[in-house]
C-alpha positions as CSV (number, residue, x, y, z in Angstrom):
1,X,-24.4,9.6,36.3
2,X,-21.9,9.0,33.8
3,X,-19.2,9.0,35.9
4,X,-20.5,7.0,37.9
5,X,-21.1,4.1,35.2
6,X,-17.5,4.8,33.9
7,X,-16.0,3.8,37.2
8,X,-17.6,0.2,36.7
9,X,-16.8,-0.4,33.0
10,X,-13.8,-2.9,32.3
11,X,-10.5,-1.4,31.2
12,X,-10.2,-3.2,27.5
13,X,-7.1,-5.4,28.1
14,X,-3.9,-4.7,26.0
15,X,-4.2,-8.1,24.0
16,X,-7.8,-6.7,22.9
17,X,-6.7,-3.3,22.0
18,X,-3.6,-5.2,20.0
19,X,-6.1,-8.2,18.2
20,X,-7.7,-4.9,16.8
21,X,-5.6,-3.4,15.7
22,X,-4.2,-6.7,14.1
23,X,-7.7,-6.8,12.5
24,X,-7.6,-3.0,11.3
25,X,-4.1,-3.2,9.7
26,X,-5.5,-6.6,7.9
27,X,-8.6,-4.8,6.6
28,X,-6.7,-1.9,5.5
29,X,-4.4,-3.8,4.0
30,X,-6.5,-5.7,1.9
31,X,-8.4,-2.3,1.1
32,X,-5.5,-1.2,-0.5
33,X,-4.7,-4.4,-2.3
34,X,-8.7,-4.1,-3.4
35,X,-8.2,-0.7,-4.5
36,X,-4.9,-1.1,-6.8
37,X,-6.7,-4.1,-8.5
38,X,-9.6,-1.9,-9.0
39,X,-7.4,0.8,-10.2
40,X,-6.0,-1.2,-12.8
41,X,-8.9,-2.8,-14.3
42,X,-11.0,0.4,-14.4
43,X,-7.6,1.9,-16.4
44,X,-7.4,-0.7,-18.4
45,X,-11.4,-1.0,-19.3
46,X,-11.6,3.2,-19.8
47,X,-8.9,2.3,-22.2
48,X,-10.7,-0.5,-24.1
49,X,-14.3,0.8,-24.2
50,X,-12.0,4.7,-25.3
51,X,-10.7,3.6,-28.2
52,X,-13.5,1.1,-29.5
53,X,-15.4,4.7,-29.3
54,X,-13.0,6.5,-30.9
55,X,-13.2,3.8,-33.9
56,X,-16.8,3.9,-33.8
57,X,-17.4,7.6,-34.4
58,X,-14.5,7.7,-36.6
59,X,-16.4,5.2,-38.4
60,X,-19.5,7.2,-38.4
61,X,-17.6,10.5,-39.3
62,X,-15.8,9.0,-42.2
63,X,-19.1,8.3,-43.3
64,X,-20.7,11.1,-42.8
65,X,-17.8,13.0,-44.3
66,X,-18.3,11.6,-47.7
67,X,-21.9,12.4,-47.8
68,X,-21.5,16.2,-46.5
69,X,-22.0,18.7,-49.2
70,X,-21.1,21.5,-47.4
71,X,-17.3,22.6,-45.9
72,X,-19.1,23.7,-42.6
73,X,-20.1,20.0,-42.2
74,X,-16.5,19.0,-42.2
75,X,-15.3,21.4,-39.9
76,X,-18.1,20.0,-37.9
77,X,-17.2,16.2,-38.0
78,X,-13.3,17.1,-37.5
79,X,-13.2,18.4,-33.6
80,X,-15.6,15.7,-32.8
81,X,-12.3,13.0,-33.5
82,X,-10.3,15.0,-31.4
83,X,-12.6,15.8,-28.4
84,X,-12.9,11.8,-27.6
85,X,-9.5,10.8,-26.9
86,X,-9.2,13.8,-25.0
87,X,-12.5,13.2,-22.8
88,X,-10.9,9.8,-22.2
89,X,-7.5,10.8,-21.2
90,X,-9.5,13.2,-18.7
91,X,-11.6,10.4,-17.3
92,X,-8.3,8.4,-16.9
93,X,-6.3,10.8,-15.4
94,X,-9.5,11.7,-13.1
95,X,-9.7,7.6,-11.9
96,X,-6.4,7.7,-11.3
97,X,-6.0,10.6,-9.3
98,X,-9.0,9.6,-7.0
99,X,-7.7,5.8,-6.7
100,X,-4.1,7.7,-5.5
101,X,-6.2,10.1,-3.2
102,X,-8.0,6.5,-1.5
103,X,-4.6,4.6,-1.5
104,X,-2.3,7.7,0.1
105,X,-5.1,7.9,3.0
106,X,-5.1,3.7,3.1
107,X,-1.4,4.2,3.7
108,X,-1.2,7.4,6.3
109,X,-4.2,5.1,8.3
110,X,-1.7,2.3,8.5
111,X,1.3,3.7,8.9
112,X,-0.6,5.6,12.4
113,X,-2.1,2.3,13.5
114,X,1.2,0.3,13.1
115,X,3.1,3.3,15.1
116,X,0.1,2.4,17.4
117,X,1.2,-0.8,17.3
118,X,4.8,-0.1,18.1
119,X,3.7,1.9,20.8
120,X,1.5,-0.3,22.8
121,X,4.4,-3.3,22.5
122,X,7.0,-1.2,23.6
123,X,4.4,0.1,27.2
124,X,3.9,-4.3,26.4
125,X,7.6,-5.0,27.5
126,X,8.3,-2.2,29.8
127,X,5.0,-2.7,32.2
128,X,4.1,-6.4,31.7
129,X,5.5,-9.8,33.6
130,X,8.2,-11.4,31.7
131,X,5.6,-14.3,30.7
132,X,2.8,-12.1,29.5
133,X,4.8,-10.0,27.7
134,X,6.5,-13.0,25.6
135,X,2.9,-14.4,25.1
136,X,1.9,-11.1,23.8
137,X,5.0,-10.9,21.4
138,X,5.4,-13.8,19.9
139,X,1.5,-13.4,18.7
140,X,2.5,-10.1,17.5
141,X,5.5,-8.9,17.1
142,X,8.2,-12.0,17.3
143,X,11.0,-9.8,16.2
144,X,10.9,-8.3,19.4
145,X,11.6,-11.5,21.4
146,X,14.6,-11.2,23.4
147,X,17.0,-13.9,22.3
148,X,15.2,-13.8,18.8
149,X,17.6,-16.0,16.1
150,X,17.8,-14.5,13.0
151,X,17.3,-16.5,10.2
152,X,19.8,-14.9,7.9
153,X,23.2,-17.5,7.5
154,X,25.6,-14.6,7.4
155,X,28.3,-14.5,9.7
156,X,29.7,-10.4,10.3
157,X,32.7,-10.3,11.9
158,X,34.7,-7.0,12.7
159,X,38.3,-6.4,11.6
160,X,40.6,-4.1,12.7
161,X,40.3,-1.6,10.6
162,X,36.5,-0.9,11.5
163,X,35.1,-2.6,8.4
164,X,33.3,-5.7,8.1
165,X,33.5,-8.7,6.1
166,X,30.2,-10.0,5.5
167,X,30.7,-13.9,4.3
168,X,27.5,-16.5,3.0
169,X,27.1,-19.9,3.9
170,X,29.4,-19.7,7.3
171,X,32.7,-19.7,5.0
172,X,35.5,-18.2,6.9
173,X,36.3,-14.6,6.3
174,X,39.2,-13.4,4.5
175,X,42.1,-12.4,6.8
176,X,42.9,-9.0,6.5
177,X,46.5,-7.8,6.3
178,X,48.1,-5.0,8.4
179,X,50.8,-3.2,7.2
């Protein structure tokens, strides 16, 4: 029965399998922006709230030190200083790890989808009408566009020689002498 159904279902066009991906890479995209903002701020808060702890119980172990009677209560009060900003720097380097882990999968997700991309325009300008294809390029890839100007005012001319003198502005190249 399935097949039978599958036979009648529409064939999603290549503009619509293009607009999402357009949408996918935006989204991830953002989720990555969204995700190295998040990263910061959670460093920088872990950081703020770590040491206004570690001031706090130094505090309280300074004052506790000078009202222990015994040596085993300072040998208590001591690791308790150096366990904190080691906790933190765990937490931190914890947060960070897990915000790399979410940003290197971001990445591999969009680096597939715009080799997707890449694919589906190159089948785009190989299989499609001249017309169709340029409507579908310049919405998504105008790079592409045969006959595309570039925007850069560099003029490249070749010497003799094989190397190129690259000028700005459209001033005339240096002539090159041959001896």
């Amino acid at each position: 029965m399935g097949f039978i159904l599958s036979k009648f279902r529409r064939k999603k066009s290549t503009q619509d399998v293009l607009e999402g991906l357009e949408k996918e890479i935006k989204r991830i995209s953002n989720n990555k922006r969204q995700s190295l903002v998040s990263q910061s701020t959670v460093v920088k808060k872990l950081l703020f709230y770590g040491i206004l702890f570690w001031v706090i119980a130094f505090g309280c172990v300074f004052y506790l030190y000078y009202s222990a009677q015994k040596t085993s209560d300072y040998i208590i009060f001591l690791p308790i200083l150096i366990l904190i900003p080691f906790f933190f720097f765990i937490f931190r380097s914890v947060s960070r790890w897990w915000y790399h882990q979410k940003i290197s999968k971001d990445d591999a997700k969009l680096t597939k989808l715009k080799e997707e991309k890449s694919k589906i325009l190159d089948e785009v300008m190989e299989t499609e009408t001249y017309k169709v294809a340029t409507q579908i390029l310049e919405k998504y890839d105008p790079s592409r566009l045969p006959g595309n100007k570039t925007t850069d005012n560099r003029s490249i001319v070749g010497n003799v020689d094989g190397r190129n003198n690259v000028t700005k502005g459209g001033a005339r190249p240096t002539p090159l002498v041959v001896s």
